[in-house]
N, C-alpha and C positions, 0 to 999 in steps of 0.2 A: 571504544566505539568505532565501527566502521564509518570511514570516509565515505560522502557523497559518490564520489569519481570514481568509488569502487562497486558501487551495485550498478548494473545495466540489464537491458532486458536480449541485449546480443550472448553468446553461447561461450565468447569467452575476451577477458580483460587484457585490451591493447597494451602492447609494452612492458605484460605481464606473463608469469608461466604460474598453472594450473599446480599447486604442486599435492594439494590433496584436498578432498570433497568431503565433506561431513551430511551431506546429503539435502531435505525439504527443510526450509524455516520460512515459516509461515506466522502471519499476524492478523487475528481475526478479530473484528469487530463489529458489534449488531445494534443498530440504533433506531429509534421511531422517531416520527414526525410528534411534536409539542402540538397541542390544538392552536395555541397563539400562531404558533410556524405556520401552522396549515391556514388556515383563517388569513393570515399574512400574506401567503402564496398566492393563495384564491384573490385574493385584493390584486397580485401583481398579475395572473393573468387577462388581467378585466383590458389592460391595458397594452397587453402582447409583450415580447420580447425576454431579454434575461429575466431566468424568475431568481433574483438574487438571494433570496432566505435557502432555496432548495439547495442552489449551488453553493454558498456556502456549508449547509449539513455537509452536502457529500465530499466537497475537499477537506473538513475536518475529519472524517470518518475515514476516506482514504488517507492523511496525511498516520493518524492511531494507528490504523491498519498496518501500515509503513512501518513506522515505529516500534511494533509489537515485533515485526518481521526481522528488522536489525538488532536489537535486544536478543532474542531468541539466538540468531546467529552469533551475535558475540558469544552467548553465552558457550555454543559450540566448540567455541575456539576459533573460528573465521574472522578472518581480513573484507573478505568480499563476501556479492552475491554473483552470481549469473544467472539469466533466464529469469528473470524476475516478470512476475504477472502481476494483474490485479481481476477479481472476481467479484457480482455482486450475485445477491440472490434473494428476493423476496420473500424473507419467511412467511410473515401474515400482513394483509394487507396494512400500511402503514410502518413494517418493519422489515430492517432491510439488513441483511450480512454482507459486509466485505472483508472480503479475504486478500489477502498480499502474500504472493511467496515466490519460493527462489531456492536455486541451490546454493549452500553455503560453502564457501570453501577457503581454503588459504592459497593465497597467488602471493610469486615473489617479482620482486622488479627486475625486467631485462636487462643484461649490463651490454 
């Protein structure tokens, strides 16, 4: 499993050397709003502020996203990521893609 401290979203890994690229690993996931969630939401914006039902969907679906993207890279043979993004995209109303990716690569510790 790759280390936390080995993906970043900088272009390359401090105190490390690039030593070979395995190229895009990506981790996509696509989710909709529950009607309870949405109904639940609608209840929290009556009242302003954090809508916390939404904001939890999304940090779960980014966190899968994540996950799908480290998986995939292991499987490459990668130690790290670099350039790591996140994307979302509205398929149909209610349902939402995000995407996580990154170039995979192996980096070795600087002596």
């Amino acid at each position: 499993m790759i280390e936390r401290h080995m993906v970043t979203t900088a272009f390359d890994l401090p105190g490390h050397r690039i030593e070979r690229s395995f190229g895009i690993a990506r981790g996509i996931i696509v989710r909709s709003r529950s009607v309870v969630g949405a109904l639940g939401a609608s209840l929290q914006t009556i009242f302003g502020g954090n809508i916390t039902l939404y904001t939890s969907l999304c940090e779960r679906a980014r966190q899968d996203a994540y996950d799908r993207m480290i998986v995939q890279a292991a499987d490459l043979g990668a130690n790290g990521i670099i350039g790591m993004r996140y994307d979302a995209t509205e398929i149909a109303r209610g349902i939402t893609e995000v995407l996580c990716y990154g170039t995979a690569v192996h980096a070795t510790l600087l002596v």
